[in-house]
C-alpha positions in Angstrom: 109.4 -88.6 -37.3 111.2 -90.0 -40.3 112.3 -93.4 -41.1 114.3 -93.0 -43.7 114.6 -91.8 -47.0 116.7 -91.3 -49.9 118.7 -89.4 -52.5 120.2 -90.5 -56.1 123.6 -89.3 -56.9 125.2 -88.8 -60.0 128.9 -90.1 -58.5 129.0 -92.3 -55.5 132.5 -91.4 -54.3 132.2 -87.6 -54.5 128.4 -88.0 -52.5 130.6 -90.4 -49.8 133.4 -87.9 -49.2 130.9 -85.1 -48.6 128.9 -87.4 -46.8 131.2 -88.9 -44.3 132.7 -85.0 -43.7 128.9 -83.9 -42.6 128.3 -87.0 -40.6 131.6 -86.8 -38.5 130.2 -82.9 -38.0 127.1 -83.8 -36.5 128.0 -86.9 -34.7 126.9 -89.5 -37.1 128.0 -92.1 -39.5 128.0 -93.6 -42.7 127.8 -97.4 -43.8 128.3 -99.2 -46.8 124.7 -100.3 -48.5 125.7 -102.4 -51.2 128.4 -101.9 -54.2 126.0 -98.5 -55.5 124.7 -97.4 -52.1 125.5 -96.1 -48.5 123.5 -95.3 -45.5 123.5 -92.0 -43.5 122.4 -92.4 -39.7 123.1 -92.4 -36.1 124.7 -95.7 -35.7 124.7 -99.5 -36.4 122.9 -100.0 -32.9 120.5 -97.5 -33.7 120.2 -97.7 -37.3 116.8 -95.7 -37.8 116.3 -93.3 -38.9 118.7 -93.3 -41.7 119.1 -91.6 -45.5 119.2 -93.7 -48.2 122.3 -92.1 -50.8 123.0 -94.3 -54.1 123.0 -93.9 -57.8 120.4 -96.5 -58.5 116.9 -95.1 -59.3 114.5 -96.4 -56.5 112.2 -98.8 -58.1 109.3 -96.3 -56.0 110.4 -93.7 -58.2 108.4 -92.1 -60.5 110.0 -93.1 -64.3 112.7 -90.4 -65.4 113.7 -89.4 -61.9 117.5 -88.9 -61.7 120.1 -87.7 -59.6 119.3 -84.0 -59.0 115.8 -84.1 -61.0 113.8 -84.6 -57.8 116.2 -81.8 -55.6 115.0 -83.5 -51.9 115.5 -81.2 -48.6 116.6 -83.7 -45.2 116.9 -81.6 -41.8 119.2 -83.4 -39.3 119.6 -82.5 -35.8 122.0 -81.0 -34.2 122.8 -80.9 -30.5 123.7 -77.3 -30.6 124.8 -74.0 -33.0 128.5 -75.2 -33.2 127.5 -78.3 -34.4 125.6 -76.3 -37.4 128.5 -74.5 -37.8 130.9 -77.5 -38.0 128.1 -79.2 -40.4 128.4 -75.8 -42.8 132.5 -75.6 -42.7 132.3 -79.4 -43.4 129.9 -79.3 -46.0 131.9 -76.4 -47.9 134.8 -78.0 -47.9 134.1 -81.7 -49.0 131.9 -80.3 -52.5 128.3 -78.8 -51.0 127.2 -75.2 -51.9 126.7 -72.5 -49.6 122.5 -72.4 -49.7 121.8 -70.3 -46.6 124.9 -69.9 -43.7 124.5 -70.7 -40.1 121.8 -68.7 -38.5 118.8 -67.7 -36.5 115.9 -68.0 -39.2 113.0 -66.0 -39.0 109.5 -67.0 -37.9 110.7 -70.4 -36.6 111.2 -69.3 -32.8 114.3 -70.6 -31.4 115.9 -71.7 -34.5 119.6 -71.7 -35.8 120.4 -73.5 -38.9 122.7 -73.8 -42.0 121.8 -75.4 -45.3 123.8 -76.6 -48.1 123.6 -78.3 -51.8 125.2 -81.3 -51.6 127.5 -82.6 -55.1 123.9 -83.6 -56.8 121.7 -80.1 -56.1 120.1 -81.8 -52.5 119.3 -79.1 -50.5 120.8 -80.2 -46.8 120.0 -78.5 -43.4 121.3 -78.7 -40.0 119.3 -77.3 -37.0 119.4 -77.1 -33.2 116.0 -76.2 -31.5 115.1 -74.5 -28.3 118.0 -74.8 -25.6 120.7 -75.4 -27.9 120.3 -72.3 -30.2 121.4 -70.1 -26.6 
């Protein structure tokens, strides 16, 4: 299970609006981090696990990572396929890139999932499991 981790973006405000769209899609929010940063997570109750997004570089980081350098992939959960749908549409629309549309996926049993580049080349996935890919 995660506990968080992060992504450096190139331009705040862009990463926040495609953010915020893919957080409202899967039932999740956004919160302000600091003047350079945001968090990406379930809630302020239950704040962990939660993504990291800013345009500082990580002082963990190896020297010369930047925004889009280090491409990371994050999987977030989904309760069921029209929630990876609504993730895709939402994503599309608010600056990602189409990197695989909604779908069963092979070898991965019961597995429907969408992935997109978000504004900085991050590759981003939404999946429903088991039950919820019926």
């Amino acid at each position: 299970m995660i506990d968080h981790t992060g992504v450096v973006v190139s331009d705040l405000a862009r990463a926040r609006r495609f953010y915020d769209a893919i957080a409202a899609a899967l039932g999740l929010q956004t919160a302000d981090n600091g003047p350079e940063a945001f968090l990406f997570g379930k809630s302020a109750v239950e704040p962990i696990p939660y993504l990291w997004i800013g345009t500082t570089r990580p002082s963990y980081w190896v020297e010369g990572s930047r925004a889009g350098l280090n491409q990371m992939h994050v999987a977030l959960q989904a309760r069921d396929k029209a929630m990876v749908d609504a993730f895709h549409r939402a994503a599309l629309e608010n600056g990602g890139t189409d990197n695989g549309p909604p779908g069963p996926r092979q070898g991965a049993g019961a597995y429907y999932g969408a992935f997109v580049l978000d504004p900085d080349g991050n590759n981003i996935e939404a999946c429903a499991r088991g039950k919820a890919t019926k």
